[in-house]
PDB file of N, H, CA, C and O in Angstrom:
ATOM      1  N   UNK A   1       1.497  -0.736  -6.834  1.00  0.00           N
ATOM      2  CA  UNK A   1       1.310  -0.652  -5.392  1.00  0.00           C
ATOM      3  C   UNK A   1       2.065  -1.798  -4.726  1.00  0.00           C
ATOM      4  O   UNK A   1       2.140  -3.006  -4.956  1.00  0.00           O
ATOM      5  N   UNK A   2       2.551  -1.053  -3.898  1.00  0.00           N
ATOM      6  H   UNK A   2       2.490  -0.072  -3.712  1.00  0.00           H
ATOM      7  CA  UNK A   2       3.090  -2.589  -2.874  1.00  0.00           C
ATOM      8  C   UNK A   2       2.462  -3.566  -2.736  1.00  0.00           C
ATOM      9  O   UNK A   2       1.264  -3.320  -2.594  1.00  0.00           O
ATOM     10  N   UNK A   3       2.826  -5.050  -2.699  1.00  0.00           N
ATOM     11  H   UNK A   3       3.799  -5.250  -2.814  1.00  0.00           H
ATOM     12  CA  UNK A   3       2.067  -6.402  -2.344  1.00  0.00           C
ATOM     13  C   UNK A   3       1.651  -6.664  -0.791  1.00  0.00           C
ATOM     14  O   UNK A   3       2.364  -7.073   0.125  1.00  0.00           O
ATOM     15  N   UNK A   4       0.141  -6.266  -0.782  1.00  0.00           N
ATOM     16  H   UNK A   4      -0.438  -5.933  -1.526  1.00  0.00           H
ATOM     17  CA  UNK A   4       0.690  -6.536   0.847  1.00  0.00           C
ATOM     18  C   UNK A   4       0.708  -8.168   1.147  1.00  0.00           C
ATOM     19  O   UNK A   4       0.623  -8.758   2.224  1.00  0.00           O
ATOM     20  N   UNK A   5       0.796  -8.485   0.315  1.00  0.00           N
ATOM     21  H   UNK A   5       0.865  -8.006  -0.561  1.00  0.00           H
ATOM     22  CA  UNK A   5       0.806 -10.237   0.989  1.00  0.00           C
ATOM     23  C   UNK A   5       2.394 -10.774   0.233  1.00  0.00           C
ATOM     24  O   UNK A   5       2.529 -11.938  -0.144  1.00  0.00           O
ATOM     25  N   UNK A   6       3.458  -9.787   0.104  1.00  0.00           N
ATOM     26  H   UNK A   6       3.348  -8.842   0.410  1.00  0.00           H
ATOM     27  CA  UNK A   6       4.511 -10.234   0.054  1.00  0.00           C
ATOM     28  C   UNK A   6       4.885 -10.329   1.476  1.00  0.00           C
ATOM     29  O   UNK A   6       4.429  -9.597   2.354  1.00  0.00           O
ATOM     30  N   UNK A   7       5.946 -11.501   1.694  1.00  0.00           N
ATOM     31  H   UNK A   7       6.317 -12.096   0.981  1.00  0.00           H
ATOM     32  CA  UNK A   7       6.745 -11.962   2.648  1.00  0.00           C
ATOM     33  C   UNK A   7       7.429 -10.648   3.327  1.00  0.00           C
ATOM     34  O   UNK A   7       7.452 -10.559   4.555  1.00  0.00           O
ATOM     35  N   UNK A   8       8.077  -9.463   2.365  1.00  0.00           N
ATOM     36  H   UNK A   8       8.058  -9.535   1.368  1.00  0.00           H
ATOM     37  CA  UNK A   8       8.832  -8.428   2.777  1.00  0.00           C
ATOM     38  C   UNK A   8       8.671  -7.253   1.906  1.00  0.00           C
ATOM     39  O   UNK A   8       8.767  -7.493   0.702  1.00  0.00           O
ATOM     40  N   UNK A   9       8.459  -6.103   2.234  1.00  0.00           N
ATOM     41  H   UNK A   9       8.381  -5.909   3.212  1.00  0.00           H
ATOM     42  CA  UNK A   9       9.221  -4.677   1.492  1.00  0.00           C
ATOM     43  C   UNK A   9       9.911  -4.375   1.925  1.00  0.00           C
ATOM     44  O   UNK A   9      10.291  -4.457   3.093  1.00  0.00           O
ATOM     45  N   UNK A  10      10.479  -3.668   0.558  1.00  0.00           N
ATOM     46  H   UNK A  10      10.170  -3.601  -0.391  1.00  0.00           H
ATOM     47  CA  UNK A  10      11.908  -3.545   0.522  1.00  0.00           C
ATOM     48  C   UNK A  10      11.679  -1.397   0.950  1.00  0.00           C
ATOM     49  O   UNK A  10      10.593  -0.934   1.297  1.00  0.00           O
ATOM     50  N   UNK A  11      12.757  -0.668   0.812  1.00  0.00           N
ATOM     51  H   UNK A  11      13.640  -1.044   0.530  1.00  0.00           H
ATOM     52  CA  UNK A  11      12.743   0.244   1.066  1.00  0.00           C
ATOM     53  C   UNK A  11      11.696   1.221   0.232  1.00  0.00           C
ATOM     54  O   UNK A  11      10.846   1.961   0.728  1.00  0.00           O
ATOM     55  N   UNK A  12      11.993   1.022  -1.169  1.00  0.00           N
ATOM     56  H   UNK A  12      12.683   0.421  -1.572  1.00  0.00           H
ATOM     57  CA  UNK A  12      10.963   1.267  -2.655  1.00  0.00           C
ATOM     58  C   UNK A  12       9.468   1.317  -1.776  1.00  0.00           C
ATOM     59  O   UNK A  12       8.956   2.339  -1.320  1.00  0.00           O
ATOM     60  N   UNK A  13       9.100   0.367  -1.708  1.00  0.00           N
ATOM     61  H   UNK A  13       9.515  -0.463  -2.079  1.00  0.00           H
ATOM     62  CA  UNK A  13       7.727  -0.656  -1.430  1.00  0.00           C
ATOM     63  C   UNK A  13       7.125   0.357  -0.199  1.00  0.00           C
ATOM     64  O   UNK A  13       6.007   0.870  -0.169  1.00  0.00           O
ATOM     65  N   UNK A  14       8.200   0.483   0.793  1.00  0.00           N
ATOM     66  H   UNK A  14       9.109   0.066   0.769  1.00  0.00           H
ATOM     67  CA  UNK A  14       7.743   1.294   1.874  1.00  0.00           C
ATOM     68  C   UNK A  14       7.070   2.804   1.158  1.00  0.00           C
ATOM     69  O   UNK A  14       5.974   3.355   1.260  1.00  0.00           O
ATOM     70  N   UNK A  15       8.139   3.074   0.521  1.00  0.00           N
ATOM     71  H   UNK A  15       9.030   2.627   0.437  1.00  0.00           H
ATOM     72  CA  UNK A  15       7.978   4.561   0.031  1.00  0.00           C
ATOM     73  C   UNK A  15       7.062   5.033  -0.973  1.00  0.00           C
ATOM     74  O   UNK A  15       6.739   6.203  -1.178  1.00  0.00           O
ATOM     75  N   UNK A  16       6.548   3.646  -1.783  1.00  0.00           N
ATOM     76  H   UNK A  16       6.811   2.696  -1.616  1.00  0.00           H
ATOM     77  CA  UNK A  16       5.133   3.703  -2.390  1.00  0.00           C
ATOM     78  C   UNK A  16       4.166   3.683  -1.468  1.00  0.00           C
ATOM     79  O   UNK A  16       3.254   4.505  -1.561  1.00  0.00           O
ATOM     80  N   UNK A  17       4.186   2.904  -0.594  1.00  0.00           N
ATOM     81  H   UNK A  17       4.927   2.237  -0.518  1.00  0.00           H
ATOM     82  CA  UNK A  17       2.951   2.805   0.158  1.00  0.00           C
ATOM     83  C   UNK A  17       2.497   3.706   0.772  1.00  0.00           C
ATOM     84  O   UNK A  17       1.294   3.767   1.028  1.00  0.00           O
ATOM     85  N   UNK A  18       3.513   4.764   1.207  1.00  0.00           N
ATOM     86  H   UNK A  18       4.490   4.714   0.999  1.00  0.00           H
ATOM     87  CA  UNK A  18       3.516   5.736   2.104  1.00  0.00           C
ATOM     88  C   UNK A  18       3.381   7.084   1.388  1.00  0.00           C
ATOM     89  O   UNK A  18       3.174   8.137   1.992  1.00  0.00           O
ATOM     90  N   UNK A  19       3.515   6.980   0.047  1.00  0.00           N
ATOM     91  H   UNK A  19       3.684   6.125  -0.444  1.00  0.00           H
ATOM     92  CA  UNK A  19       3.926   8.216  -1.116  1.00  0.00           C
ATOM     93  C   UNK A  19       4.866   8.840  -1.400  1.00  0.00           C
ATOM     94  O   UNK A  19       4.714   9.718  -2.249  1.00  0.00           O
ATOM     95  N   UNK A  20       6.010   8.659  -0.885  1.00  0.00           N
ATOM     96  H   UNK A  20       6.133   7.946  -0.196  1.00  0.00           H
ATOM     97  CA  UNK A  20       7.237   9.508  -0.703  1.00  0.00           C
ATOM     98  C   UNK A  20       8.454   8.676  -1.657  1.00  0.00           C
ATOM     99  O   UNK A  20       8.318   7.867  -2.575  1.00  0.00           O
ATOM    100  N   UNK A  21       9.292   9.067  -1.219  1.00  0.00           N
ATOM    101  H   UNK A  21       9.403   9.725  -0.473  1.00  0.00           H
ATOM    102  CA  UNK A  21      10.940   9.036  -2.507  1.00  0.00           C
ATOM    103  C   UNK A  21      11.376   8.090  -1.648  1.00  0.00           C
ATOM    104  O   UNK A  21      11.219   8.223  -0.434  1.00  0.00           O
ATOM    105  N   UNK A  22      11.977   7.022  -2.194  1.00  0.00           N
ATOM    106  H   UNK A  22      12.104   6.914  -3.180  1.00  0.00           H
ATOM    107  CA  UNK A  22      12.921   6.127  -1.556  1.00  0.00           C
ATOM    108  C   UNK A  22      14.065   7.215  -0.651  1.00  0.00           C
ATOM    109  O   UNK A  22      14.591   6.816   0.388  1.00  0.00           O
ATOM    110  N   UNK A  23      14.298   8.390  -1.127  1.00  0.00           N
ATOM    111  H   UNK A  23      13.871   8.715  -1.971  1.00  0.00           H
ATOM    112  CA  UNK A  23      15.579   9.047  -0.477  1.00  0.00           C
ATOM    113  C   UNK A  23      14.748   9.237   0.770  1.00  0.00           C
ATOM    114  O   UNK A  23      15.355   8.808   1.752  1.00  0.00           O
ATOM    115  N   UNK A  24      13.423   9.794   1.089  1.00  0.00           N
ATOM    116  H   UNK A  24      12.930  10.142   0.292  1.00  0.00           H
ATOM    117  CA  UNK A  24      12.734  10.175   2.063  1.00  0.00           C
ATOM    118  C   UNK A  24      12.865   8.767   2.882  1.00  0.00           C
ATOM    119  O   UNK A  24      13.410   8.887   3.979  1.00  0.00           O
ATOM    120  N   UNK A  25      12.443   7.432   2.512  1.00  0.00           N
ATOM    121  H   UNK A  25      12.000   7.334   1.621  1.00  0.00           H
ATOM    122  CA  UNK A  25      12.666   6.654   3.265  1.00  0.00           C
ATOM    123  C   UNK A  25      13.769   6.635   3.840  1.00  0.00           C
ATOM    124  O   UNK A  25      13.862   6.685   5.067  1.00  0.00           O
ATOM    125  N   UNK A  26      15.028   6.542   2.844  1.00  0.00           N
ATOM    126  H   UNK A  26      14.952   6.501   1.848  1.00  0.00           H
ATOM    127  CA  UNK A  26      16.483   6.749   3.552  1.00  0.00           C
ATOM    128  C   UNK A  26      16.966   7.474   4.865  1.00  0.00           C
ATOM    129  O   UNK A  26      17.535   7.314   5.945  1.00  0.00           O
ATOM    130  N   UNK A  27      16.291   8.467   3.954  1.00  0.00           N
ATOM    131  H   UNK A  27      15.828   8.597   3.077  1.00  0.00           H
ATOM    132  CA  UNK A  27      16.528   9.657   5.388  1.00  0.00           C
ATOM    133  C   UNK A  27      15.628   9.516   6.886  1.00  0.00           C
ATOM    134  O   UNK A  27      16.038   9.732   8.027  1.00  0.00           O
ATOM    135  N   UNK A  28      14.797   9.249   6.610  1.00  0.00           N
ATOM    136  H   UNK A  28      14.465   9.074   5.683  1.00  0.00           H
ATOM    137  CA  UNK A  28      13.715   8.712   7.690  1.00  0.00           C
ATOM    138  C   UNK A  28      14.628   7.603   8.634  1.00  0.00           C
ATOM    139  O   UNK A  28      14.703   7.891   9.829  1.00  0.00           O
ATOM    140  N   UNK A  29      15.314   6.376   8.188  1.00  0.00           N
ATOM    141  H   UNK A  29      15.253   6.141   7.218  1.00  0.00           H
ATOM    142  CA  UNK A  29      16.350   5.538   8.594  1.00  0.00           C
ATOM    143  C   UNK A  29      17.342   6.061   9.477  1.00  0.00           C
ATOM    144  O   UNK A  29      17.641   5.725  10.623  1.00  0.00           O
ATOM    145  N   UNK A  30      17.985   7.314   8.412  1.00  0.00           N
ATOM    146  H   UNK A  30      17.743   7.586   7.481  1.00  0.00           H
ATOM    147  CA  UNK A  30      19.648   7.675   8.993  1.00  0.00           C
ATOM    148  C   UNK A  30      19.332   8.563  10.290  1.00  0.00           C
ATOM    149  O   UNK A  30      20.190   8.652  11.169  1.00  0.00           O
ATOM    150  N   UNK A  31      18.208   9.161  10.399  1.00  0.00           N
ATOM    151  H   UNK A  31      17.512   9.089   9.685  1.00  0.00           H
ATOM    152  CA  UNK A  31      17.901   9.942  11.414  1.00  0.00           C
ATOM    153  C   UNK A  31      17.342   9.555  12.647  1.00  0.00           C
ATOM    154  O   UNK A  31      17.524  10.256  13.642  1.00  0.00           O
ATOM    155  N   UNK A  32      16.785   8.682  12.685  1.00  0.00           N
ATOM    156  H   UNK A  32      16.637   8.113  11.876  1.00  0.00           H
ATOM    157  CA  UNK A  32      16.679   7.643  14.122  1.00  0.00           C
ATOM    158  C   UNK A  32      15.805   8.255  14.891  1.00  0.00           C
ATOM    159  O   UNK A  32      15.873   8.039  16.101  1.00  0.00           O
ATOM    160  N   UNK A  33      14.861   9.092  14.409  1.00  0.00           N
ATOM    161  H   UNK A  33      14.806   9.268  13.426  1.00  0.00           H
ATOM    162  CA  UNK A  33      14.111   9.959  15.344  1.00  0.00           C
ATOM    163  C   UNK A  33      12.249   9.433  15.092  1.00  0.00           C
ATOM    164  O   UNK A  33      11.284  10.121  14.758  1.00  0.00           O
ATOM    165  N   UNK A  34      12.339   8.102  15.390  1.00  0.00           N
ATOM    166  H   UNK A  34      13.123   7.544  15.661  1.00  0.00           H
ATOM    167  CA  UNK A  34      11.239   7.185  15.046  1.00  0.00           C
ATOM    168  C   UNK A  34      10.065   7.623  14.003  1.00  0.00           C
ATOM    169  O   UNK A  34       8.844   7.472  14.033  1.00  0.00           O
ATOM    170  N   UNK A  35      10.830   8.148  13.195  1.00  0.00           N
ATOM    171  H   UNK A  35      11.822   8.271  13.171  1.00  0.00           H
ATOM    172  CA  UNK A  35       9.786   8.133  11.475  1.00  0.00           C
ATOM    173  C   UNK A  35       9.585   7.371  11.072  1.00  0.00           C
ATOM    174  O   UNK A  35       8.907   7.818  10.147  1.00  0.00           O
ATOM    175  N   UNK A  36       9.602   5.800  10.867  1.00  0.00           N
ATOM    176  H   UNK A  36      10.153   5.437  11.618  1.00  0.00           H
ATOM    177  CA  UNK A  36      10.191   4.599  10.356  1.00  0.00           C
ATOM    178  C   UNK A  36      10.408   3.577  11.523  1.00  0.00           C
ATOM    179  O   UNK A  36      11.094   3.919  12.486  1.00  0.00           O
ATOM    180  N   UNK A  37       9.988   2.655  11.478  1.00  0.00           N
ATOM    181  H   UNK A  37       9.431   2.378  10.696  1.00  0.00           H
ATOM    182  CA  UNK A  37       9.876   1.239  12.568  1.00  0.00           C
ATOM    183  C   UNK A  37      11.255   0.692  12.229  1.00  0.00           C
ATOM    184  O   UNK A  37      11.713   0.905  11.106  1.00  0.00           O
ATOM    185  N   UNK A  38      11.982  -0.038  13.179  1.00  0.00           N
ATOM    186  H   UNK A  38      11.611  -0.212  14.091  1.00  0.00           H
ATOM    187  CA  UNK A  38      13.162  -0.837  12.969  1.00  0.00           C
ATOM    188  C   UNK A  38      12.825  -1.786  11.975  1.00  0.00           C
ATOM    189  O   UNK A  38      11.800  -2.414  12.238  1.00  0.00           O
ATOM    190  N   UNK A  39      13.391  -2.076  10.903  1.00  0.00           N
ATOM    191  H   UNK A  39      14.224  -1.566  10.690  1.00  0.00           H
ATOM    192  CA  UNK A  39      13.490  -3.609  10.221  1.00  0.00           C
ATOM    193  C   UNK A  39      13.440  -4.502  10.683  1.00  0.00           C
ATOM    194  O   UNK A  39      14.475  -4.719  11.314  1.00  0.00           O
ATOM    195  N   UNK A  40      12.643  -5.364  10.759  1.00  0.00           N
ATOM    196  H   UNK A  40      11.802  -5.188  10.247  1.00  0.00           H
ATOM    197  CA  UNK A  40      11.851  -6.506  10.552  1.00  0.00           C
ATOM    198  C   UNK A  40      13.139  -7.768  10.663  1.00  0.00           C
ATOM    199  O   UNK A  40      13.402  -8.551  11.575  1.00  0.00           O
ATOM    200  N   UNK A  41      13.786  -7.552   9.279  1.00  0.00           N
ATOM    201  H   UNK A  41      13.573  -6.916   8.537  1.00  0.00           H
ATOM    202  CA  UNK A  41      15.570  -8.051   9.113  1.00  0.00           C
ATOM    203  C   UNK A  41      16.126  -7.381   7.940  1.00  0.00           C
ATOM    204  O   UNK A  41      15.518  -7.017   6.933  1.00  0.00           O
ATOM    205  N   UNK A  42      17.245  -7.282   8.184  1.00  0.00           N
ATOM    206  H   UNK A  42      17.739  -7.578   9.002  1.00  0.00           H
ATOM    207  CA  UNK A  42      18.231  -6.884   6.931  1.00  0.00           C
ATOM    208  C   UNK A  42      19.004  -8.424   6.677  1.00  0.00           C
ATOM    209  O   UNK A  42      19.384  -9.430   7.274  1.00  0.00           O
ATOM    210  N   UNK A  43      18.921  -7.768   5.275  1.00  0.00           N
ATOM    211  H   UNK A  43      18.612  -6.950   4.790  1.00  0.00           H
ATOM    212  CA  UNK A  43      19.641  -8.969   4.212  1.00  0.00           C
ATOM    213  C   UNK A  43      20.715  -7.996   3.455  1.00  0.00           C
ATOM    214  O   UNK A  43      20.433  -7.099   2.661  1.00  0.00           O
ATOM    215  N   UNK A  44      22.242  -8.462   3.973  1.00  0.00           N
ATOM    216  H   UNK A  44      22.471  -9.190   4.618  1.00  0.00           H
ATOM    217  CA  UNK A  44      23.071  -8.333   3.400  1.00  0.00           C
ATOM    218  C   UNK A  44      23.314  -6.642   4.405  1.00  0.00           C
ATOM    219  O   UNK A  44      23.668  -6.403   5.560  1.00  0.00           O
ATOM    220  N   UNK A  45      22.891  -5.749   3.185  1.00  0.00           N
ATOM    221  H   UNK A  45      22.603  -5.943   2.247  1.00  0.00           H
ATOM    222  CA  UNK A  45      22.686  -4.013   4.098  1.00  0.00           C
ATOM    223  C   UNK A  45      21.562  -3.766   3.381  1.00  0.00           C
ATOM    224  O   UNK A  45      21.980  -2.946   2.564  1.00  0.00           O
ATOM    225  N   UNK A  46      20.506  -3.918   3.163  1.00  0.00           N
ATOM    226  H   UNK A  46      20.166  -4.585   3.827  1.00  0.00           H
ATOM    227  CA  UNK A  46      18.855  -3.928   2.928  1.00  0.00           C
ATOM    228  C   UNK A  46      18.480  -4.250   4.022  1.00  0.00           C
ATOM    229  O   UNK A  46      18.782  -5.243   4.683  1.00  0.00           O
ATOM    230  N   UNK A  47      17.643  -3.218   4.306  1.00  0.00           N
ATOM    231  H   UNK A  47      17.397  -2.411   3.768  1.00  0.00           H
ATOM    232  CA  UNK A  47      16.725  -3.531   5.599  1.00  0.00           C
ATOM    233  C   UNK A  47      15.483  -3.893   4.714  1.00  0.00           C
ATOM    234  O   UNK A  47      15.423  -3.625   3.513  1.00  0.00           O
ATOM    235  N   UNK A  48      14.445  -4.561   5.460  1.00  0.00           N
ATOM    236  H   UNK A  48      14.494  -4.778   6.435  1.00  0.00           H
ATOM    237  CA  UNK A  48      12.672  -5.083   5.158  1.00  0.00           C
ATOM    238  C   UNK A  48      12.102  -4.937   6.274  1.00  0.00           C
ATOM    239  O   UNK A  48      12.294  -4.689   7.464  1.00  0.00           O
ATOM    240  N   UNK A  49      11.322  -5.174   5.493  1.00  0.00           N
ATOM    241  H   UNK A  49      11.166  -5.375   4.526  1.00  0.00           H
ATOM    242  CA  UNK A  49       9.614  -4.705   6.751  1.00  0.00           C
ATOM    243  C   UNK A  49       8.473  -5.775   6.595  1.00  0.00           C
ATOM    244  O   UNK A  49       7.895  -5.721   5.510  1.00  0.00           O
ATOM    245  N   UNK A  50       8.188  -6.406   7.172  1.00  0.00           N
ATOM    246  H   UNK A  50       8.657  -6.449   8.054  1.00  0.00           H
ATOM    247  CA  UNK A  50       7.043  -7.156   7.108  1.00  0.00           C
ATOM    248  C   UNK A  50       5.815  -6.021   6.663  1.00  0.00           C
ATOM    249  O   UNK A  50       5.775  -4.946   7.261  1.00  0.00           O
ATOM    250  N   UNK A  51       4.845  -6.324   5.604  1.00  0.00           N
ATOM    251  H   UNK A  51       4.878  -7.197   5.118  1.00  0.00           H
ATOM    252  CA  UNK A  51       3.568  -5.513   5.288  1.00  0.00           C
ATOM    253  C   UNK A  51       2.878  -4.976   6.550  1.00  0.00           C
ATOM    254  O   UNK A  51       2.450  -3.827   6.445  1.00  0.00           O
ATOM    255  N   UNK A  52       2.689  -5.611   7.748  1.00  0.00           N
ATOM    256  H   UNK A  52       3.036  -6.545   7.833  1.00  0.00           H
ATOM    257  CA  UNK A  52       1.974  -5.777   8.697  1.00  0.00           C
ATOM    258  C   UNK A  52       2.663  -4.391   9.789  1.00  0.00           C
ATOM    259  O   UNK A  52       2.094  -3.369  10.172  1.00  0.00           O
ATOM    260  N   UNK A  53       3.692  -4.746   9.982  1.00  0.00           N
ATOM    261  H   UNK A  53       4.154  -5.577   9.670  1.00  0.00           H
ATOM    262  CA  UNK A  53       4.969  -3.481  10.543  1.00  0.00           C
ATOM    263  C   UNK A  53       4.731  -2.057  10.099  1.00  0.00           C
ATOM    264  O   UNK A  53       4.621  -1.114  10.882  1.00  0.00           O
ATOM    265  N   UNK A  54       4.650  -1.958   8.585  1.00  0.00           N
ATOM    266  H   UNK A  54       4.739  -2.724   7.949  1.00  0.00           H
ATOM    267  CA  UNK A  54       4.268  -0.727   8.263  1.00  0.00           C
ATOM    268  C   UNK A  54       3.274  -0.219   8.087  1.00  0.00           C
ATOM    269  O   UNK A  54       3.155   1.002   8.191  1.00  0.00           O
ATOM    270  N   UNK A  55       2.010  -1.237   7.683  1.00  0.00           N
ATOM    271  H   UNK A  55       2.107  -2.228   7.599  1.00  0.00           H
ATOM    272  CA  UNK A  55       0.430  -0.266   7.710  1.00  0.00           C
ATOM    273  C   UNK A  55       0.142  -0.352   9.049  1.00  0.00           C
ATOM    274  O   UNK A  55      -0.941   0.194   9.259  1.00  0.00           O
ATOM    275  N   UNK A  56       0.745  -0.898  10.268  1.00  0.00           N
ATOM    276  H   UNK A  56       1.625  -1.342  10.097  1.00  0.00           H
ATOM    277  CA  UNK A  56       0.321  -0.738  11.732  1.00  0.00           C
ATOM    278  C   UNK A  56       1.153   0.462  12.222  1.00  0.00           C
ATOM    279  O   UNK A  56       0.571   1.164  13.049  1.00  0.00           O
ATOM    280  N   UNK A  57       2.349   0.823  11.891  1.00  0.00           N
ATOM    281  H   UNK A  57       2.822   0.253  11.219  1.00  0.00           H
ATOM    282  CA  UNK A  57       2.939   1.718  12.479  1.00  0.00           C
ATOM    283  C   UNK A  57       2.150   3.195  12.247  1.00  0.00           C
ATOM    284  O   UNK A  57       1.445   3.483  11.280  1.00  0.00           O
ATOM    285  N   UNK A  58       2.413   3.900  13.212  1.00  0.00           N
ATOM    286  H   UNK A  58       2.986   3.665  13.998  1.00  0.00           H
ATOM    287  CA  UNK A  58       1.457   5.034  13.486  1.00  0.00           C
ATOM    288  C   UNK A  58       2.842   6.102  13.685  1.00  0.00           C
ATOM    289  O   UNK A  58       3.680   6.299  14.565  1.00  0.00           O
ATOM    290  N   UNK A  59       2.459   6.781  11.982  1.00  0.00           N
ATOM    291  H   UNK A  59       1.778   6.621  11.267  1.00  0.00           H
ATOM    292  CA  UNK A  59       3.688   7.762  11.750  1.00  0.00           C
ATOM    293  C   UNK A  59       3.519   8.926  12.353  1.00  0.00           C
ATOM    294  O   UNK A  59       2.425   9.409  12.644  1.00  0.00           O
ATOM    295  N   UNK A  60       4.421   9.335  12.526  1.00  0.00           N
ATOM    296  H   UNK A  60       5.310   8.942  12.289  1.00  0.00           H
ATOM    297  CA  UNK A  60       4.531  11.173  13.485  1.00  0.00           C
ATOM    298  C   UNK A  60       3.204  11.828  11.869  1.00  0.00           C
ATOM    299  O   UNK A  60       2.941  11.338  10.771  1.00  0.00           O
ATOM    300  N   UNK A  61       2.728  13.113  12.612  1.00  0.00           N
ATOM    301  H   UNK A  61       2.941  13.511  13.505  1.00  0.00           H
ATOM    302  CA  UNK A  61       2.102  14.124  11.913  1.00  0.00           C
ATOM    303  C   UNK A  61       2.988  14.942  11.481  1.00  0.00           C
ATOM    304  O   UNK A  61       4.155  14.961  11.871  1.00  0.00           O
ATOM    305  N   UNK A  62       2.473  15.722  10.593  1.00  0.00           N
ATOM    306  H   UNK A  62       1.524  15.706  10.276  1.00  0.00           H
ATOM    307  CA  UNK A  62       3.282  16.571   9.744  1.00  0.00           C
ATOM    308  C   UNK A  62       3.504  17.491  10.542  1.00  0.00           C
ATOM    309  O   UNK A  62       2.517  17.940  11.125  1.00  0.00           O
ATOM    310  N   UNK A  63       5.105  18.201  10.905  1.00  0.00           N
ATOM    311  H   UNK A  63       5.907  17.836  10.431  1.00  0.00           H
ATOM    312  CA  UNK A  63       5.017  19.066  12.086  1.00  0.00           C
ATOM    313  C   UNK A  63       5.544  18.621  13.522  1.00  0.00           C
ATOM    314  O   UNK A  63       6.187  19.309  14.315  1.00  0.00           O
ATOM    315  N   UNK A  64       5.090  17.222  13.674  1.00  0.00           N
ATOM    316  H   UNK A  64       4.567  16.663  13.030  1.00  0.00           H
ATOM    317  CA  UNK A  64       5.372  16.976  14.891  1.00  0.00           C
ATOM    318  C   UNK A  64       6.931  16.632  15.723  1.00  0.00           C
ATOM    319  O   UNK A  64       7.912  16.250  15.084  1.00  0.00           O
ATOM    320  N   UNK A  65       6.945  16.753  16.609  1.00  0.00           N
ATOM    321  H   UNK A  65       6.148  17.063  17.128  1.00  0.00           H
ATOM    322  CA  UNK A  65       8.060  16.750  16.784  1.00  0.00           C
ATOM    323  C   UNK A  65       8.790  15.171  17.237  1.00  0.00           C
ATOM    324  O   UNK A  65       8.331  14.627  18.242  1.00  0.00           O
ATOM    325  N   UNK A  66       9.966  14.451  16.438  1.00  0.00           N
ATOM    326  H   UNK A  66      10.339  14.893  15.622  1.00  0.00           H
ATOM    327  CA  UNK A  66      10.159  13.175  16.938  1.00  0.00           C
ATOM    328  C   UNK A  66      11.782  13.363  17.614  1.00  0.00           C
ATOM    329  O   UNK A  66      12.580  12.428  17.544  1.00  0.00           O
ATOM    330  N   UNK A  67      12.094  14.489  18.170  1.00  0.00           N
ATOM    331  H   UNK A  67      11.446  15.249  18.226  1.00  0.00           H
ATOM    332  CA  UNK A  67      13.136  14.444  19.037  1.00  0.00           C
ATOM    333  C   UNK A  67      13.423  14.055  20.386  1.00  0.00           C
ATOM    334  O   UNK A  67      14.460  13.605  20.874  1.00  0.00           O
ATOM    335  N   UNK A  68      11.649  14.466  21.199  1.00  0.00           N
ATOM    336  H   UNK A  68      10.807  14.832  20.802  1.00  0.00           H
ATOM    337  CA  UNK A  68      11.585  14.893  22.176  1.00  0.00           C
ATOM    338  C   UNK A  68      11.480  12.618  22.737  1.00  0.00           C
ATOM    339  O   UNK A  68      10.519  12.145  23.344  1.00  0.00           O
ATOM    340  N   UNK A  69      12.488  11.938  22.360  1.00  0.00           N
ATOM    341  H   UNK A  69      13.268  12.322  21.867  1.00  0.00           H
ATOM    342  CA  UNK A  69      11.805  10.637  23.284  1.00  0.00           C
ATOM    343  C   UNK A  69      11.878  10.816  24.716  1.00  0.00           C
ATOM    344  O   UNK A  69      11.424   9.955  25.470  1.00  0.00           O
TER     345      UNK A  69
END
């Protein structure tokens, strides 16, 4: 399970926590249609997330629509 008292997760970390495939995280990223909170910071081209960023973020429902901003 992810650490939640690490400093950062990494993309992996997100996608355990959440249950899904690192590619699902990926894709969640490339699509910009707020599935996924902005990074926290990127190191190098790794984005992170503070622990806190992602168990607070309040993900779309299954179905829902994240086009309409």
């Amino acid at each position: 399970m992810a650490d939640p008292d690490a400093d950062y997760w990494t993309i992996a970390d997100v996608a355990e926590y959440w249950g899904v495939s690192a590619q699902t995280i990926r894709t969640y990223r490339s699509r910009g249609r707020g599935e996924l909170p902005d990074p926290d910071k990127v190191f190098g081209r790794s984005p992170v997330w503070k622990p806190a960023t992602i168990v607070d973020f309040k993900r779309p429902g299954q179905g829902a629509r994240t086009d309409l901003s």
